[in-house]
Every structure is written in C-alpha cells, then in structure tokens.
N, C-alpha and C positions, 0 to 999 in steps of 0.2 A: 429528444433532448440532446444537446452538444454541451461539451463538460471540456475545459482548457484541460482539467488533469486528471486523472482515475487513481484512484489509490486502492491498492488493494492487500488485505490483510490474511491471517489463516483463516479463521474463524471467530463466530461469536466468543467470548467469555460468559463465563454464570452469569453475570450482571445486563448482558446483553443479550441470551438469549429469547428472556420472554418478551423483550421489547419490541423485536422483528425489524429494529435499526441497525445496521454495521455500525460498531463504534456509537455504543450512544453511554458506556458507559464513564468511567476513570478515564478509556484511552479516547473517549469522543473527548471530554473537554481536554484533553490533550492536542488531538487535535485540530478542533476549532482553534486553543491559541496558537497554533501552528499556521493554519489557514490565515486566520489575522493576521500574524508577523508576515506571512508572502503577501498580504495584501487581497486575499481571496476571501468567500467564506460558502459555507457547504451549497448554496444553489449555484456555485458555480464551477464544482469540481463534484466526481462521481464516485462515490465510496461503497466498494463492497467487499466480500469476504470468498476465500477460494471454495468454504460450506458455506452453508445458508443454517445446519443447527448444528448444537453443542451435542457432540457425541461421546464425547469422554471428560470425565470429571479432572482426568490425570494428564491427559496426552494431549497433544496435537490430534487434528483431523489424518483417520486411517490412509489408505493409501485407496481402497474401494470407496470410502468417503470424498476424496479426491476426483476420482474418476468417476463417477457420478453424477459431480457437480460440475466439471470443465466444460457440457455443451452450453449450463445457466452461462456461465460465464463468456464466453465465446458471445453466446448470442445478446450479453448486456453490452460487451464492447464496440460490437457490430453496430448496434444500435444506440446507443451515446456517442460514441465517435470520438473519443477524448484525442487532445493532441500529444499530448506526454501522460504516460504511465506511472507510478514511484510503487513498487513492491516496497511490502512493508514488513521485513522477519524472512528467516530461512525458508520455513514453509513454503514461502513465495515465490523465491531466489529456487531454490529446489525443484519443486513441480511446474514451474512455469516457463524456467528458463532451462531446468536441468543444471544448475551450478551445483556447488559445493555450498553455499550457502553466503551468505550475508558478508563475511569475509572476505570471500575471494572474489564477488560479483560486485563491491563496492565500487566507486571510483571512475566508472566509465559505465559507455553508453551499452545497450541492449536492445533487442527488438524484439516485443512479442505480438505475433500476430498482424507484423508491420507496424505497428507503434512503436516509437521511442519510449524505453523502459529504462528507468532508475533502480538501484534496488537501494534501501538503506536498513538501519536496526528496525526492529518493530517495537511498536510502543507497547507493551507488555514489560521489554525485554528494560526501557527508559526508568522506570518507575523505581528498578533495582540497581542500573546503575545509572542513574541520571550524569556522568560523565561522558557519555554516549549520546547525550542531546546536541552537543557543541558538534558531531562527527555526522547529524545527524540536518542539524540546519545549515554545515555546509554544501550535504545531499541539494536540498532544498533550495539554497541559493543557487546551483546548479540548473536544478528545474526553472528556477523562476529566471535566471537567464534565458537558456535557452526559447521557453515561452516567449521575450522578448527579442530573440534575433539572432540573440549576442552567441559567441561561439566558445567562450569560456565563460567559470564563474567568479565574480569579485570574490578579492580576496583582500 
C-alpha cells in the first residue's frame, strides 16, 4: 500500500479500542472532516497509533508500551511508504521525534525514519479546546502544500 500521508496518533481511546480501527472513534470523524477539507479521504492516507491497545483508563501509553510497539510501527512505514508524516499529540512529538512535545516541535519540518514529519495538536486534545483546530489546519495546509511541490504554506 502507498499512502500520500501517515498520521499518527498515541493510542487507541475507550471508544476505539474494541473496534481494532485507529481513530474510528469522535477523533475518526474528526478526522475524516479533516481528510475532506485537504481534499483526501482515509484510502488514501495511512492512520495508525504509536500502541495498537488501551492500556490505561487514565494515562497516555507507558513508556514499555511504547517500546514494544515501535518495531509495529517501523515495519508499517517501511511498508506504506507515505510521503509526509503529521504526528498527532505530544505522545508523538515525544517518542518519535524526542521533542518536548507539540509546542516546541510545531511550526517546521522533521524527519522520522527519513520521512518528512509534521507534528501538530492531537485530536483528543481539539475537542477541549477547539481553538486549537484553526493552529491545526494551518499544520495541514502545510502538509498539503508541500504534498503539492509548493515550498511554503498559503496563508
């Protein structure tokens, strides 16, 4: 499978985890209307999660939950091939890039794994402050330049 973009999030939520879909919950139709608005929709970008199950009712995925799960993930990117990345939440920003989290890795480009990587808020994080969507589909417009050539994003 080849996939324009990979989005990747921490983990499942309650709602998501018995379904065995990334994002199939609140933050799936989030988003799909996100997907829309670039003009994409999920068969053509590749969505997964740094876990694969909900290991805590409370928390974020452990730090041995992480590391457990980073050869899945290695060996899904290897094998999709996406051409741009968008980490989605600290979690992602953190273990994947090693940043300080979503604040500080916004804003400019990253490489994981030799892919070009975004990092932006995570959709968990939208739902509470939906002022954070507007900071979030400028992430996006970003991506979706790039995707197309372009070396900056409109603005």
């Amino acid at each position: 499978m080849d996939a324009k973009v990979a989005f990747i999030g921490a983990g499942p939520l309650a709602d998501e985890d018995g379904s065995g879909m990334p994002f199939a919950g609140a933050d799936g139709a989030l988003l799909d209307r996100m997907l829309t608005a670039m003009g994409l929709d999920r068969s053509q970008v590749f969505v997964t999660n740094l876990v694969r199950c909900r290991v805590s009712e409370t928390s974020g995925p452990s730090a041995e939950a992480l590391r457990s799960c980073t050869p899945f993930l290695r060996t899904e990117l290897a094998t999709v091939r996406p051409e741009l990345v968008v980490l989605l939440g600290d979690e992602a920003s953190q273990f994947l890039l090693k940043q300080t989290g979503v604040a500080g890795a916004r804003g400019r480009w990253h490489t994981l794994l030799g892919i070009p990587a975004r990092v932006t808020w995570g959709l968990p994080l939208l739902r509470h402050q939906p002022a954070r969507k507007r900071d979030v589909w400028q992430d996006l417009q970003t991506v979706m330049a790039r995707m197309n050539g372009e070396t900056e994003s409109p603005r």
